[in-house]
mmCIF file as Biopython writes it, N, C-alpha, C and O atoms, coordinates in Angstrom:
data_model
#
loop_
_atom_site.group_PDB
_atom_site.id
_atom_site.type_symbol
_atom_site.label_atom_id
_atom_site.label_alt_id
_atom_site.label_comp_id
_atom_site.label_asym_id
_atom_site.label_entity_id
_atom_site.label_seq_id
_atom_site.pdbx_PDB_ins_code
_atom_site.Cartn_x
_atom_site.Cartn_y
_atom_site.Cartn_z
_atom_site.occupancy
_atom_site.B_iso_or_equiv
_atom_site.auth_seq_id
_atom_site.auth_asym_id
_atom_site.pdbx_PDB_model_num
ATOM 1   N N  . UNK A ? 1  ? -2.611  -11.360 -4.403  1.0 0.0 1  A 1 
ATOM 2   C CA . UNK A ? 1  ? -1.754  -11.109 -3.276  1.0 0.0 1  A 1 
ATOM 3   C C  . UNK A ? 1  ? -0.279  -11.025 -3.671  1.0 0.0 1  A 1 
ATOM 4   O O  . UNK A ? 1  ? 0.534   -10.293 -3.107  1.0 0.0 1  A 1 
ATOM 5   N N  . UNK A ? 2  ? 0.014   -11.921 -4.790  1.0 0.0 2  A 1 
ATOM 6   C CA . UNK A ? 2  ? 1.233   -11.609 -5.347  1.0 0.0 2  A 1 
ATOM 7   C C  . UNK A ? 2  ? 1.778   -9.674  -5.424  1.0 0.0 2  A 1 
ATOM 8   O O  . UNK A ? 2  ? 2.396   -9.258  -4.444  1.0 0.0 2  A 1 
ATOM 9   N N  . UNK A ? 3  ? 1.631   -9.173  -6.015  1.0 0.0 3  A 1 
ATOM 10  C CA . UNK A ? 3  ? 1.487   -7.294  -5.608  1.0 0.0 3  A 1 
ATOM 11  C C  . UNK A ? 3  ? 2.141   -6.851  -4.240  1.0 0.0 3  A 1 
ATOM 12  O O  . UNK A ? 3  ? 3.116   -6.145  -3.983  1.0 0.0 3  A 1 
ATOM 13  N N  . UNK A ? 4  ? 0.973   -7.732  -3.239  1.0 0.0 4  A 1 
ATOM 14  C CA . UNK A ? 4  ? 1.606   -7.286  -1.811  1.0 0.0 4  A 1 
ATOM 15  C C  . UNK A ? 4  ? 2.717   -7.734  -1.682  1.0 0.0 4  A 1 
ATOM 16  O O  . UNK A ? 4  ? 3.709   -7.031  -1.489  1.0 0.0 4  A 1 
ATOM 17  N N  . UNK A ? 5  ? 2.720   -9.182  -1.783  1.0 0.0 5  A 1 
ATOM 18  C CA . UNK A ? 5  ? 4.031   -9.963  -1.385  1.0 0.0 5  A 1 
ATOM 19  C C  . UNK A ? 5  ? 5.417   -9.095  -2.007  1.0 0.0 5  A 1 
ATOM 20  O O  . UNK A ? 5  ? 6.339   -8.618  -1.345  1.0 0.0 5  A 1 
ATOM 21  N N  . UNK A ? 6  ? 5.198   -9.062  -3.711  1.0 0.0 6  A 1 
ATOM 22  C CA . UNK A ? 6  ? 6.497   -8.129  -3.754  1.0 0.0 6  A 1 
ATOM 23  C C  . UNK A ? 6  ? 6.803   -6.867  -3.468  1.0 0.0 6  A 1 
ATOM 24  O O  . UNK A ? 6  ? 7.937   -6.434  -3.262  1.0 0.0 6  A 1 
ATOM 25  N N  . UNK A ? 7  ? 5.577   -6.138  -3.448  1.0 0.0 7  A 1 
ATOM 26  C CA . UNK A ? 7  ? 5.977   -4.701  -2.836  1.0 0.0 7  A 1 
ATOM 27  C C  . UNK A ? 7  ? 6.733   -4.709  -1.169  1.0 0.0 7  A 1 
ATOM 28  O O  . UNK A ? 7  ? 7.546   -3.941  -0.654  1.0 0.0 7  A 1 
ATOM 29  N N  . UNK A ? 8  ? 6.056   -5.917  -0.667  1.0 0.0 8  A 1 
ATOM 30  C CA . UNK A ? 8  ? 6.425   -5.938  1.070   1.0 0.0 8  A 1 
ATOM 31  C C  . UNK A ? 8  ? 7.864   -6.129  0.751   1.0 0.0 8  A 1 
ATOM 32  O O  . UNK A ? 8  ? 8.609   -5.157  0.873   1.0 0.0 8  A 1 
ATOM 33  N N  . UNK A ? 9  ? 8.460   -7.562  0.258   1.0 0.0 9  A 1 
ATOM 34  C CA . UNK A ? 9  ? 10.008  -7.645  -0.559  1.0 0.0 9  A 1 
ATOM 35  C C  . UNK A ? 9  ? 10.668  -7.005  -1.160  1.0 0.0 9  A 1 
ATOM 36  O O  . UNK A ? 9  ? 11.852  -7.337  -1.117  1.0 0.0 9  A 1 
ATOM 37  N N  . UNK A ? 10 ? 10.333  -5.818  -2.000  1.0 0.0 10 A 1 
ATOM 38  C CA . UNK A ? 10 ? 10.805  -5.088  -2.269  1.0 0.0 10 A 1 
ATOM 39  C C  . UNK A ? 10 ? 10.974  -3.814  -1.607  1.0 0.0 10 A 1 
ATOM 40  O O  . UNK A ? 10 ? 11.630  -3.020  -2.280  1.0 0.0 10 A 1 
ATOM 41  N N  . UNK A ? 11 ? 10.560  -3.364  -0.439  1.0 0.0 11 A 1 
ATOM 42  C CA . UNK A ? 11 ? 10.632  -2.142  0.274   1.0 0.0 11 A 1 
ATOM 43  C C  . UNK A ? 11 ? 10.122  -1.244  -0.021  1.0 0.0 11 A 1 
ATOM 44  O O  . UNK A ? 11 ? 10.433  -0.108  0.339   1.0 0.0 11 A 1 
ATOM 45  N N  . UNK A ? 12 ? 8.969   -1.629  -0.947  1.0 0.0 12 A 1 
ATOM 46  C CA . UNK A ? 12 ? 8.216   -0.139  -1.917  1.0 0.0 12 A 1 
ATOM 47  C C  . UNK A ? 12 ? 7.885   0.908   -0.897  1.0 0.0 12 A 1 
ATOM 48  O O  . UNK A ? 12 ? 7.334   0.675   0.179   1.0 0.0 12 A 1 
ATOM 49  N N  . UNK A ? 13 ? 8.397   2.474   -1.474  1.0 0.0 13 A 1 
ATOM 50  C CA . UNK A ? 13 ? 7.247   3.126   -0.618  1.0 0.0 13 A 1 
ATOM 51  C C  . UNK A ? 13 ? 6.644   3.349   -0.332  1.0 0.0 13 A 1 
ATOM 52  O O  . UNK A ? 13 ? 6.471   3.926   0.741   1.0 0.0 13 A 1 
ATOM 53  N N  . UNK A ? 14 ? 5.731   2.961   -1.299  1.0 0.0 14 A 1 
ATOM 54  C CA . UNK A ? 14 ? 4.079   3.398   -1.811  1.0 0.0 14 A 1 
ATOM 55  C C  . UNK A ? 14 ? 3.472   2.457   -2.831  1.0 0.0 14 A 1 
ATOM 56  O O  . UNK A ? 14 ? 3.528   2.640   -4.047  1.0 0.0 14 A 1 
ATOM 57  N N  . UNK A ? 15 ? 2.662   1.043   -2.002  1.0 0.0 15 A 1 
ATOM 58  C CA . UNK A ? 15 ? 2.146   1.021   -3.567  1.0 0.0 15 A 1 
ATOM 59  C C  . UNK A ? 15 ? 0.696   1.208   -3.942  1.0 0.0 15 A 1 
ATOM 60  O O  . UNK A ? 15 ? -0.287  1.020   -3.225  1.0 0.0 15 A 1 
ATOM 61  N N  . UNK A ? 16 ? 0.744   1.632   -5.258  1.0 0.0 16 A 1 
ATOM 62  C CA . UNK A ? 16 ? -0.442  2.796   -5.608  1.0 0.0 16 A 1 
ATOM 63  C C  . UNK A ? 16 ? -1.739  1.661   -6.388  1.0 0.0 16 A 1 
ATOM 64  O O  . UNK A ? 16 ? -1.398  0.970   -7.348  1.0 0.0 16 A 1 
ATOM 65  N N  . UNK A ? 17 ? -2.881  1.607   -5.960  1.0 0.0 17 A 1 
ATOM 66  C CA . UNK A ? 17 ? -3.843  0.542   -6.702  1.0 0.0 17 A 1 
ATOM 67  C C  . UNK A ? 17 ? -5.028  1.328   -6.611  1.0 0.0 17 A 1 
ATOM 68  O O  . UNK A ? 17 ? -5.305  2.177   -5.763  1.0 0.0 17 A 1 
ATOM 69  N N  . UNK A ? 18 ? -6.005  0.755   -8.049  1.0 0.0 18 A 1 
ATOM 70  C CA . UNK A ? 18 ? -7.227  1.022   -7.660  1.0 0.0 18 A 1 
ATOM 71  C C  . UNK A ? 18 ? -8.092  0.001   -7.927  1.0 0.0 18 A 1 
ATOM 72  O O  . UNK A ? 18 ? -9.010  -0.035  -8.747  1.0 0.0 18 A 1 
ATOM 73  N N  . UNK A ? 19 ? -7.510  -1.261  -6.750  1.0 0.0 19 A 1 
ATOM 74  C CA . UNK A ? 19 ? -8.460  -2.211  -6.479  1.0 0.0 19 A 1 
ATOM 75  C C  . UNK A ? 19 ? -8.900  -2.284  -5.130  1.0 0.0 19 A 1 
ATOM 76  O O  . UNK A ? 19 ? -8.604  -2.967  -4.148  1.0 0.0 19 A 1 
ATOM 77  N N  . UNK A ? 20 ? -9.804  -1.246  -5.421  1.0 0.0 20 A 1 
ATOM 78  C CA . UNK A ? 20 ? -10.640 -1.292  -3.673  1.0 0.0 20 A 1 
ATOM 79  C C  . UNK A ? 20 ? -11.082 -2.352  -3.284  1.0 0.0 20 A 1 
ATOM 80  O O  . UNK A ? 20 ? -11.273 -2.577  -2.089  1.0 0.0 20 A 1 
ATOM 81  N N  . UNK A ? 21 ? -11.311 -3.151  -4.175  1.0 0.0 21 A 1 
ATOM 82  C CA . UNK A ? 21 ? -12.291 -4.277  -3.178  1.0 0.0 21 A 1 
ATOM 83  C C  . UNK A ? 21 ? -11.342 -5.233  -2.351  1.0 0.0 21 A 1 
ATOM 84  O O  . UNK A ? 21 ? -11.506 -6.052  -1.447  1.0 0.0 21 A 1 
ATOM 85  N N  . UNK A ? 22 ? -10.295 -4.758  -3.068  1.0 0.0 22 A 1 
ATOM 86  C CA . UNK A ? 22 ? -9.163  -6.520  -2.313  1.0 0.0 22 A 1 
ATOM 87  C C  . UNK A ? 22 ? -7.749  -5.415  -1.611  1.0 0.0 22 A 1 
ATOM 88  O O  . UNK A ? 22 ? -7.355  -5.600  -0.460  1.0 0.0 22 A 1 
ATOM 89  N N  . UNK A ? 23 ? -7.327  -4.654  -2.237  1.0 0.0 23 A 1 
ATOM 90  C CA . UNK A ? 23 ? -5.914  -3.552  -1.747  1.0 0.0 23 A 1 
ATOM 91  C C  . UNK A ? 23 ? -6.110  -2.234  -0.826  1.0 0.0 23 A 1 
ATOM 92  O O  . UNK A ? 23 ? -5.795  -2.052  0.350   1.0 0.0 23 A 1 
ATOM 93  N N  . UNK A ? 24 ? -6.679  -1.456  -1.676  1.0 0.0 24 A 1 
ATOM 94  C CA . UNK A ? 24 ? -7.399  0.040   -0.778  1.0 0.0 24 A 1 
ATOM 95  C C  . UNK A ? 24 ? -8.122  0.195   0.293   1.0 0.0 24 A 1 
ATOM 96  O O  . UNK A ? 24 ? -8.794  1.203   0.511   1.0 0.0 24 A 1 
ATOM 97  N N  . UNK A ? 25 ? -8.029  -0.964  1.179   1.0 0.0 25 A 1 
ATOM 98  C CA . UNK A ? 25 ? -9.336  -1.050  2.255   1.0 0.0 25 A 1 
ATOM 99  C C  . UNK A ? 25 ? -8.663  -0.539  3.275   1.0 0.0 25 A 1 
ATOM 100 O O  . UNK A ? 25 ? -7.491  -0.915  3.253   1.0 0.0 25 A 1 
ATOM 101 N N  . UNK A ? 26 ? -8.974  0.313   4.353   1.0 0.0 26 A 1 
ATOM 102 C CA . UNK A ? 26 ? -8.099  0.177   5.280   1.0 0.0 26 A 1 
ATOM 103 C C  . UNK A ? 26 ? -8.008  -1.105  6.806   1.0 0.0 26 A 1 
ATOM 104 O O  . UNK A ? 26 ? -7.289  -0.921  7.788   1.0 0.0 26 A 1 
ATOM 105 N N  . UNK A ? 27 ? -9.102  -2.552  6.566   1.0 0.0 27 A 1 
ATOM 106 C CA . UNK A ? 27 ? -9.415  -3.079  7.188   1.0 0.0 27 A 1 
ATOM 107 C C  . UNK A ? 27 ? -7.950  -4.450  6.259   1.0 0.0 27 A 1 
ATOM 108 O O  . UNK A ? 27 ? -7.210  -5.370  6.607   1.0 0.0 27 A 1 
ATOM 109 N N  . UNK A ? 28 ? -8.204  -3.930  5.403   1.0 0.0 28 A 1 
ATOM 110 C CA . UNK A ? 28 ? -7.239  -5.254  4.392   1.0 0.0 28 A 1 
ATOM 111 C C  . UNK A ? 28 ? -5.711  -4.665  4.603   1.0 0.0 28 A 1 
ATOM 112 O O  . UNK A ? 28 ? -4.783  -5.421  4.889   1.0 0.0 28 A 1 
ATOM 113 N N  . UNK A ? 29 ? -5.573  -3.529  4.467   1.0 0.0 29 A 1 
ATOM 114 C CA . UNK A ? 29 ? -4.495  -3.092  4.811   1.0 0.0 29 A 1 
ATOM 115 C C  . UNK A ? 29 ? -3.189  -3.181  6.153   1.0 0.0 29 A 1 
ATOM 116 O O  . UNK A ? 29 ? -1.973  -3.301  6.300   1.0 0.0 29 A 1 
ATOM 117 N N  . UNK A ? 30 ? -4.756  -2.990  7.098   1.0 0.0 30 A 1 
ATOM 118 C CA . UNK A ? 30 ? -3.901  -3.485  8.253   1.0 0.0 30 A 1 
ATOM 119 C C  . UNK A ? 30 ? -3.721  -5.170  8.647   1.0 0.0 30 A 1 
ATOM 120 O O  . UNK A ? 30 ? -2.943  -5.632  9.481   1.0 0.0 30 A 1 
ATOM 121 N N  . UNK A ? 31 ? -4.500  -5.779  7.947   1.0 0.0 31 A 1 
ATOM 122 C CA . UNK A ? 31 ? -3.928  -6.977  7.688   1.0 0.0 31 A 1 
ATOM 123 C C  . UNK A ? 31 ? -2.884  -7.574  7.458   1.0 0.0 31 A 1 
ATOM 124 O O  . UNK A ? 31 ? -2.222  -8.421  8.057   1.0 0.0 31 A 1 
ATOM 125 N N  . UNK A ? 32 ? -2.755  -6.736  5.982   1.0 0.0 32 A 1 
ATOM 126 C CA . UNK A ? 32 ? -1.560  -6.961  5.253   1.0 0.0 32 A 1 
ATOM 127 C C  . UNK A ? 32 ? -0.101  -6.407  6.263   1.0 0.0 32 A 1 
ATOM 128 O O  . UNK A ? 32 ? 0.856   -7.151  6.476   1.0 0.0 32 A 1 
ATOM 129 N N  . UNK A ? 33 ? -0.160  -5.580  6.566   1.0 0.0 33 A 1 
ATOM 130 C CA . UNK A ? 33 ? 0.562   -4.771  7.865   1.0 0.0 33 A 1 
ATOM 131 C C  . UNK A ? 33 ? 0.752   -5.698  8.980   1.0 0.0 33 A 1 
ATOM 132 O O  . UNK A ? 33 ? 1.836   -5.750  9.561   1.0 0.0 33 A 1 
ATOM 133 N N  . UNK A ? 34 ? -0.006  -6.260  9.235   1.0 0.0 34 A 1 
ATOM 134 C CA . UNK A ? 34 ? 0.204   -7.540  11.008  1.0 0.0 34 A 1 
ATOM 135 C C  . UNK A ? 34 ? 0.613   -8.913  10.577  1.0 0.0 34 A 1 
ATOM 136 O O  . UNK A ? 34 ? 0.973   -9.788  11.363  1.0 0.0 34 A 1 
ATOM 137 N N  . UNK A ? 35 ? 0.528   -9.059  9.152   1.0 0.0 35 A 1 
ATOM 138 C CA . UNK A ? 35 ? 1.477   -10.479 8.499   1.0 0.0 35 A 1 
ATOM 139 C C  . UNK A ? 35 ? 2.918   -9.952  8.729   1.0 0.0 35 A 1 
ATOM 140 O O  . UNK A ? 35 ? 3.902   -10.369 9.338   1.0 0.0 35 A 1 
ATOM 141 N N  . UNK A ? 36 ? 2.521   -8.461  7.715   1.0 0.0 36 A 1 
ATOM 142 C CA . UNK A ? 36 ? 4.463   -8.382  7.563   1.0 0.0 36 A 1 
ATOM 143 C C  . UNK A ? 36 ? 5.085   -8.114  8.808   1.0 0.0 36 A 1 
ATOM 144 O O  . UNK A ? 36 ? 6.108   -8.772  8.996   1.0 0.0 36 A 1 
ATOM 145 N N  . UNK A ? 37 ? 4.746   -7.315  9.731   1.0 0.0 37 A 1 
ATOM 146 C CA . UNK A ? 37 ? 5.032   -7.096  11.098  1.0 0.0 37 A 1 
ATOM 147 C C  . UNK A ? 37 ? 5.665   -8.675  11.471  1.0 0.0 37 A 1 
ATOM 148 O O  . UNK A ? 37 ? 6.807   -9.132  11.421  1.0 0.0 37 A 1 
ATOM 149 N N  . UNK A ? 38 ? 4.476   -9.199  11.825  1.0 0.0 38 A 1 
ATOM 150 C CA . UNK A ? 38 ? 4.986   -10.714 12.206  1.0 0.0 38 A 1 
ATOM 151 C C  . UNK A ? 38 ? 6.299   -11.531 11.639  1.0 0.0 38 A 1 
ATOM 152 O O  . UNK A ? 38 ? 7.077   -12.137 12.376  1.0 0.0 38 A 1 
ATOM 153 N N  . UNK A ? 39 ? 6.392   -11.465 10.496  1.0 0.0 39 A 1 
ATOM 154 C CA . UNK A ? 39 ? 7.233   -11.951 9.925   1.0 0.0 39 A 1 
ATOM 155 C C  . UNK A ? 39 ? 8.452   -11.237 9.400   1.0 0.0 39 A 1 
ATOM 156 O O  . UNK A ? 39 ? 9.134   -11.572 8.431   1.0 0.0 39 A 1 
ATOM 157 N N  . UNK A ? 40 ? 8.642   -10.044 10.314  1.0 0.0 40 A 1 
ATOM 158 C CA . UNK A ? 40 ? 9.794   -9.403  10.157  1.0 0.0 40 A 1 
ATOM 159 C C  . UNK A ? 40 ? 9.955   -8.345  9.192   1.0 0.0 40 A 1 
ATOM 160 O O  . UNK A ? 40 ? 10.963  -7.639  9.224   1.0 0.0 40 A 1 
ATOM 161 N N  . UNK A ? 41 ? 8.969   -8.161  8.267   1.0 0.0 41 A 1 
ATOM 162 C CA . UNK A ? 41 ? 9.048   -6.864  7.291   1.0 0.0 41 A 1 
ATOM 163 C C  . UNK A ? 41 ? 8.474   -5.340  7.893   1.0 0.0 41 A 1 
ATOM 164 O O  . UNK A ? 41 ? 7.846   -5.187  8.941   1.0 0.0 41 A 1 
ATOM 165 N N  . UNK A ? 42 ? 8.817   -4.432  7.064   1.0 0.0 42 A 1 
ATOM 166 C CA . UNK A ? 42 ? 7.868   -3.151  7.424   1.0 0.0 42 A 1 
ATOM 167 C C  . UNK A ? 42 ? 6.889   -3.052  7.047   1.0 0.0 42 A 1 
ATOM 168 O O  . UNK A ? 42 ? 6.638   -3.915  6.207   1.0 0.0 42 A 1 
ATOM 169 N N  . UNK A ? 43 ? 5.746   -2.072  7.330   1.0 0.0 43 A 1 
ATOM 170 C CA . UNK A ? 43 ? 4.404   -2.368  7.075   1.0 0.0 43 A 1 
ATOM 171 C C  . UNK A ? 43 ? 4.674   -1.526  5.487   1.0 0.0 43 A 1 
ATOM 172 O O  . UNK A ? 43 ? 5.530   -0.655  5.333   1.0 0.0 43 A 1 
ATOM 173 N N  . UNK A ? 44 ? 3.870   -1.949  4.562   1.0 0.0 44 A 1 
ATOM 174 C CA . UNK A ? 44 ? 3.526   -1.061  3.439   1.0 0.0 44 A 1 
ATOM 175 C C  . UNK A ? 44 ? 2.157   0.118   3.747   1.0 0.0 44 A 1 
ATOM 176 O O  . UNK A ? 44 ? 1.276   0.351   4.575   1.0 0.0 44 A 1 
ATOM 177 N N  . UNK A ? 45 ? 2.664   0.584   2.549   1.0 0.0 45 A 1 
ATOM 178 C CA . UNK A ? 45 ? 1.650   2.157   2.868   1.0 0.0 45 A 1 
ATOM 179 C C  . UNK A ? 45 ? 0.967   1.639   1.045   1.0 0.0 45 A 1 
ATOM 180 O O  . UNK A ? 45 ? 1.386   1.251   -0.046  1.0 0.0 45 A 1 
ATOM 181 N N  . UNK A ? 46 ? -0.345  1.996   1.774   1.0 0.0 46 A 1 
ATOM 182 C CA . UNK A ? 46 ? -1.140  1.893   0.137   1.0 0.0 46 A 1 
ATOM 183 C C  . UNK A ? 46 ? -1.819  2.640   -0.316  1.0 0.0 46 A 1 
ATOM 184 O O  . UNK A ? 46 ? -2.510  2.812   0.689   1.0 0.0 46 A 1 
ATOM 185 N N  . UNK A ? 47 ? -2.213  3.234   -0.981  1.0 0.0 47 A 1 
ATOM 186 C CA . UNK A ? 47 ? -3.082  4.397   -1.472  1.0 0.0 47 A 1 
ATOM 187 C C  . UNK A ? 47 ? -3.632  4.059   -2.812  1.0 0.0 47 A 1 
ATOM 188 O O  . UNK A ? 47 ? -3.268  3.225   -3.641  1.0 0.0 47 A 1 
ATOM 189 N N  . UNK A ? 48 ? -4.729  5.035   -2.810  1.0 0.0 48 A 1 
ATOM 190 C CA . UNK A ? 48 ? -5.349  5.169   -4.537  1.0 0.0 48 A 1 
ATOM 191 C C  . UNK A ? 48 ? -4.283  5.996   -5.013  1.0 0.0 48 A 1 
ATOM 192 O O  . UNK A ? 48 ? -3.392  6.550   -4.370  1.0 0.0 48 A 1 
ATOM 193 N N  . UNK A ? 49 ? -4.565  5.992   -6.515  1.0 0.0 49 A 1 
ATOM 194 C CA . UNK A ? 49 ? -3.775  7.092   -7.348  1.0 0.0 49 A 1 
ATOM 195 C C  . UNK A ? 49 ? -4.494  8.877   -6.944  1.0 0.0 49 A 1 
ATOM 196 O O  . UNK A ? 49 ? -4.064  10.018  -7.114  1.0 0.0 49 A 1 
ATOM 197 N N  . UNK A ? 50 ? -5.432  8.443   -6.506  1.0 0.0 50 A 1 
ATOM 198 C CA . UNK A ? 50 ? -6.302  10.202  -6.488  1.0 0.0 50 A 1 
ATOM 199 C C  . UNK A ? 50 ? -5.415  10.607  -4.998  1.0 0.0 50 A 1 
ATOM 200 O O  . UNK A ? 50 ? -5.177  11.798  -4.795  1.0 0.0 50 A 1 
ATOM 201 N N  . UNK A ? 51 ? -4.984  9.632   -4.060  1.0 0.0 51 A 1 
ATOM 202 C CA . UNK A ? 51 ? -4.217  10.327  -3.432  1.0 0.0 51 A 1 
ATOM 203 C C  . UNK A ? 51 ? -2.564  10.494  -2.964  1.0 0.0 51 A 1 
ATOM 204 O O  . UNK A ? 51 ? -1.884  10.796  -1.983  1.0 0.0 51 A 1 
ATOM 205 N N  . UNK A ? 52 ? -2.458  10.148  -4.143  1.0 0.0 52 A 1 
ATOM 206 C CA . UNK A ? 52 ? -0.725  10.334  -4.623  1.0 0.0 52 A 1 
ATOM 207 C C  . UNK A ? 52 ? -0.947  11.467  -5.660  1.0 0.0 52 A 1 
ATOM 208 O O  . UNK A ? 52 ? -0.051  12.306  -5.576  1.0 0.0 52 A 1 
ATOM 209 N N  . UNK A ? 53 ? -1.840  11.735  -6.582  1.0 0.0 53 A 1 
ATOM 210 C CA . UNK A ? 53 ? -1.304  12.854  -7.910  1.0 0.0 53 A 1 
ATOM 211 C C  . UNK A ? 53 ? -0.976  13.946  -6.952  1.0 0.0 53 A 1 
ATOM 212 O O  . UNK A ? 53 ? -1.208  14.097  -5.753  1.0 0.0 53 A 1 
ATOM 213 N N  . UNK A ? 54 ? -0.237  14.809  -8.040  1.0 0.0 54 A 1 
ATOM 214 C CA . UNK A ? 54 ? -0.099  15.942  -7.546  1.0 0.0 54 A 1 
ATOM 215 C C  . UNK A ? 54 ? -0.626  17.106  -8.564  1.0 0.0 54 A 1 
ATOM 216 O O  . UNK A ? 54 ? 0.043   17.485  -9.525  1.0 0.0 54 A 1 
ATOM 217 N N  . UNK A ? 55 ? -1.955  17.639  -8.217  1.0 0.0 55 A 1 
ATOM 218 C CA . UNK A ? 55 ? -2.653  18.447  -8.931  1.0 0.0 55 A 1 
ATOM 219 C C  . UNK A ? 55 ? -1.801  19.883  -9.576  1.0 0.0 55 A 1 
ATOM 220 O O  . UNK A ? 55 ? -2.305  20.671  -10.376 1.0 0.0 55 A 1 
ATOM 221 N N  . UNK A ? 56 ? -0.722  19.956  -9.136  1.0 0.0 56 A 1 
ATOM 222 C CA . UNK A ? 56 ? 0.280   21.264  -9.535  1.0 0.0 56 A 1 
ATOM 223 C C  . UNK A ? 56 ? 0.444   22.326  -8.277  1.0 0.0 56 A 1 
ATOM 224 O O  . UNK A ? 56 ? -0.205  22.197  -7.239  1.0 0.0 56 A 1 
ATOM 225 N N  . UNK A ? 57 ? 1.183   23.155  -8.451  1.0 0.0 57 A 1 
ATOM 226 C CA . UNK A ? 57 ? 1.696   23.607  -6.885  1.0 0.0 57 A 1 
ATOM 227 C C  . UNK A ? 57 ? 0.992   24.820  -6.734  1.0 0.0 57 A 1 
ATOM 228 O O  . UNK A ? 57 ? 0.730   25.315  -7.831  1.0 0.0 57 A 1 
ATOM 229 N N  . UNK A ? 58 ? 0.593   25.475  -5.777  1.0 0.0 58 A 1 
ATOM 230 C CA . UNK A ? 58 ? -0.695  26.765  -5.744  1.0 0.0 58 A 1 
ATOM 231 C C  . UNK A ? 58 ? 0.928   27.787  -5.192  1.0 0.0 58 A 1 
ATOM 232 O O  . UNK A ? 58 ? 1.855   27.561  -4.415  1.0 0.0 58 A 1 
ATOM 233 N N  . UNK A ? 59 ? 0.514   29.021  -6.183  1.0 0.0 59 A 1 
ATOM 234 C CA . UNK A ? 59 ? 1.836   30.001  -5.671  1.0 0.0 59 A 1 
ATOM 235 C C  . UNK A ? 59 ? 0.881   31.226  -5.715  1.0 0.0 59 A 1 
ATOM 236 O O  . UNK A ? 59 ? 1.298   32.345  -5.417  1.0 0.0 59 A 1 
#
């Protein structure tokens, strides 16, 4: 949980994991989201890496 805690403290925009079982969930997520809410932070945004790359630009 350490991860969350500093990304929430730090204002990350994005932080990127591929630990589904405990970070990537979207049931854990909004969890993590209704602590920080509560306690005055913004919610973090979390994603896998497969949906942050950027495969190259189609022209």
């Amino acid at each position: 949980m350490l991860h969350i805690a500093l990304a929430t403290v730090a204002e990350v925009d994005v932080l990127v994991s591929w630990n589904f079982k405990h970070f990537v969930r979207l049931d854990k997520i909004r969890s993590f989201n209704a602590v920080n809410l509560e306690q005055g932070y913004q919610p973090l945004t979390i994603h896998s890496p497969r949906e942050v790359i950027d495969h190259g630009s189609e022209e």
